[in-house]
C-alpha positions as a Markdown table, in Angstrom:
| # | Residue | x | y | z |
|---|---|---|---|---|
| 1 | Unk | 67.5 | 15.4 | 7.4 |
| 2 | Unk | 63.8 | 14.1 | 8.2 |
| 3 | Unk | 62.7 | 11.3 | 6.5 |
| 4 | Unk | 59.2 | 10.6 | 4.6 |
| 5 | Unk | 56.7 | 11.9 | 2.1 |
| 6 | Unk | 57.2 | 15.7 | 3.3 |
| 7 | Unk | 60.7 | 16.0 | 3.5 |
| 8 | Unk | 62.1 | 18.4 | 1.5 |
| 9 | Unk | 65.3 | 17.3 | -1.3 |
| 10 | Unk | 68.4 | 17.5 | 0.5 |
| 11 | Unk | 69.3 | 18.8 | -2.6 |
| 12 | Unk | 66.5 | 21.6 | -3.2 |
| 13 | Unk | 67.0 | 22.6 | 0.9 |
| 14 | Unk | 70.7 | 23.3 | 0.0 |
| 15 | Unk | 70.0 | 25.2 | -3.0 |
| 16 | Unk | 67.2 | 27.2 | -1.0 |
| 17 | Unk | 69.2 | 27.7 | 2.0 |
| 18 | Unk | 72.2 | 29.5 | -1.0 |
| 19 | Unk | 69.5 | 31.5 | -2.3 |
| 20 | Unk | 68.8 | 33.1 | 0.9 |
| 21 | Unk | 72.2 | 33.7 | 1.4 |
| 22 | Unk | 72.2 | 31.8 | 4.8 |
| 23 | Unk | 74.8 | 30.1 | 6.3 |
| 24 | Unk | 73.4 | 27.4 | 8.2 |
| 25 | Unk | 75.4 | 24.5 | 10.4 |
| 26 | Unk | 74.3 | 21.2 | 9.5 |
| 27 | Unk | 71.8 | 20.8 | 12.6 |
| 28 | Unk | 70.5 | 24.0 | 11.5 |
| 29 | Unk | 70.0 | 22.3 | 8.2 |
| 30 | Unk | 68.5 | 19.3 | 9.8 |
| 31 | Unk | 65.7 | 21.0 | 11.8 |
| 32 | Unk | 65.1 | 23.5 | 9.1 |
| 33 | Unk | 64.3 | 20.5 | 6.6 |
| 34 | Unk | 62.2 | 18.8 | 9.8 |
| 35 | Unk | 60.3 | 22.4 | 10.0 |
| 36 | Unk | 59.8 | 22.5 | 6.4 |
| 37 | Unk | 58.4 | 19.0 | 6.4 |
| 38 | Unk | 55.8 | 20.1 | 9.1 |
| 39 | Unk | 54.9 | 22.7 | 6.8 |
| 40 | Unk | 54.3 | 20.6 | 3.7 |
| 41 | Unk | 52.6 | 18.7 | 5.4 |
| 42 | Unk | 49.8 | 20.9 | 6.7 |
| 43 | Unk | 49.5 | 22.2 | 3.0 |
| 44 | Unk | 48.9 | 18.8 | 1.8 |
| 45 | Unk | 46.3 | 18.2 | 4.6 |
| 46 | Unk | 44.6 | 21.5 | 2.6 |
| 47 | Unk | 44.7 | 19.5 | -0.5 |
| 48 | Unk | 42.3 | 16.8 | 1.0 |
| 49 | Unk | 39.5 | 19.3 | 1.3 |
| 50 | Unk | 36.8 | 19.3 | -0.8 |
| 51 | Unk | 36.6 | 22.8 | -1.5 |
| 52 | Unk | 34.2 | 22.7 | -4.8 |
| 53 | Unk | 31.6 | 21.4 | -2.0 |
| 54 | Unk | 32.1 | 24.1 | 0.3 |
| 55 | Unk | 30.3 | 27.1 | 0.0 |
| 56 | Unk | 30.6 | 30.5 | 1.1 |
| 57 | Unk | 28.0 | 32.2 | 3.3 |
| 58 | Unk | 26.9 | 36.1 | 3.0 |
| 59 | Unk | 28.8 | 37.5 | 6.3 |
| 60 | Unk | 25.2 | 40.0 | 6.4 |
| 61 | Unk | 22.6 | 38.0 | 5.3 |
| 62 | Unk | 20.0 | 40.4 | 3.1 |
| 63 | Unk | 22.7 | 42.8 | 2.7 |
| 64 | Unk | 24.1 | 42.6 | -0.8 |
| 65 | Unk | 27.8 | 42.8 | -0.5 |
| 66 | Unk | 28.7 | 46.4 | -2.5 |
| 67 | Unk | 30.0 | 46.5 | -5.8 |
| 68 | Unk | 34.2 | 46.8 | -6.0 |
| 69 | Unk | 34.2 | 50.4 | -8.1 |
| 70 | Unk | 36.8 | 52.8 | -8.3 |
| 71 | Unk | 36.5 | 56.3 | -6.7 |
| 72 | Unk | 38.8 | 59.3 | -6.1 |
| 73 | Unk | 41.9 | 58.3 | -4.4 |
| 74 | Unk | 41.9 | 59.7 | -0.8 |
| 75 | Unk | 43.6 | 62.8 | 0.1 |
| 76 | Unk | 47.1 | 62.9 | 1.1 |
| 77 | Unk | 46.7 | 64.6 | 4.7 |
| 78 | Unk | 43.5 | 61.7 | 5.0 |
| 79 | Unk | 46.1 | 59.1 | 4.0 |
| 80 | Unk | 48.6 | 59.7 | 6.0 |
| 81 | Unk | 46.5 | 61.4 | 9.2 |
| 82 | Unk | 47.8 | 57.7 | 11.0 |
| 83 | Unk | 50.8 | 57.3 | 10.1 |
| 84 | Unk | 53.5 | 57.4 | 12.8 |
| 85 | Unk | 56.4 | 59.4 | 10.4 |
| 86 | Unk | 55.8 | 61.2 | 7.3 |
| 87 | Unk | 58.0 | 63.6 | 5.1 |
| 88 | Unk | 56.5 | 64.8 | 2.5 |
| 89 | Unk | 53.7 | 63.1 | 0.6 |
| 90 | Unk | 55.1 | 60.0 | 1.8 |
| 91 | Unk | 55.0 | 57.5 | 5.0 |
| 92 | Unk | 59.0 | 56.9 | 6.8 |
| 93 | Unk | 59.5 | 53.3 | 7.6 |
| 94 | Unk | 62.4 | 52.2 | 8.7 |
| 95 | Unk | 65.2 | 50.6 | 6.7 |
| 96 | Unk | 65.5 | 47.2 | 7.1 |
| 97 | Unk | 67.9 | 46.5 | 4.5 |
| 98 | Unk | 71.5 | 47.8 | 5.0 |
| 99 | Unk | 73.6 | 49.5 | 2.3 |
């Protein structure tokens, strides 16, 4: 298990690793908690930025960005014109969980 400010709980890896139902050797669990760490890492990193300070340019200056308004939905063939499957009214994706 990595060691320093980052590292995840041995504890809370184990009982993350059970919620995901994985079953995980104990390297596995070593470089997982060593990728984790990496991870928390770079979101603390975020934390440092002084994002009150920053601010936010207009992407088209002297363009006013338009307002966010509801309309009329599209229409189904316009909707799903793209897609790659469809039955229906509705988009096929494939299953990705079994059962």
């Amino acid at each position: 298990m990595p060691a320093g400010p980052f590292a995840p709980d041995p504890q809370d890896l184990r009982r993350l690793v059970k919620m995901a139902r994985l079953c995980l050797t104990d390297d596995q669990s070593a470089e997982l908690g060593a990728r984790m760490a990496v991870i928390l890492q770079a979101f603390a990193s975020l934390q440092a930025i002084d994002t009150p300070a920053t601010h936010i340019e207009n992407p088209a200056p002297g363009k006013p960005l338009r307002d966010d308004i509801c309309g009329p939905p599209l229409p189904v063939s316009v909707a799903l014109a793209n897609a790659p499957r469809t039955a229906a009214d509705a988009f096929l994706v494939p299953r990705i969980i079994e059962g």
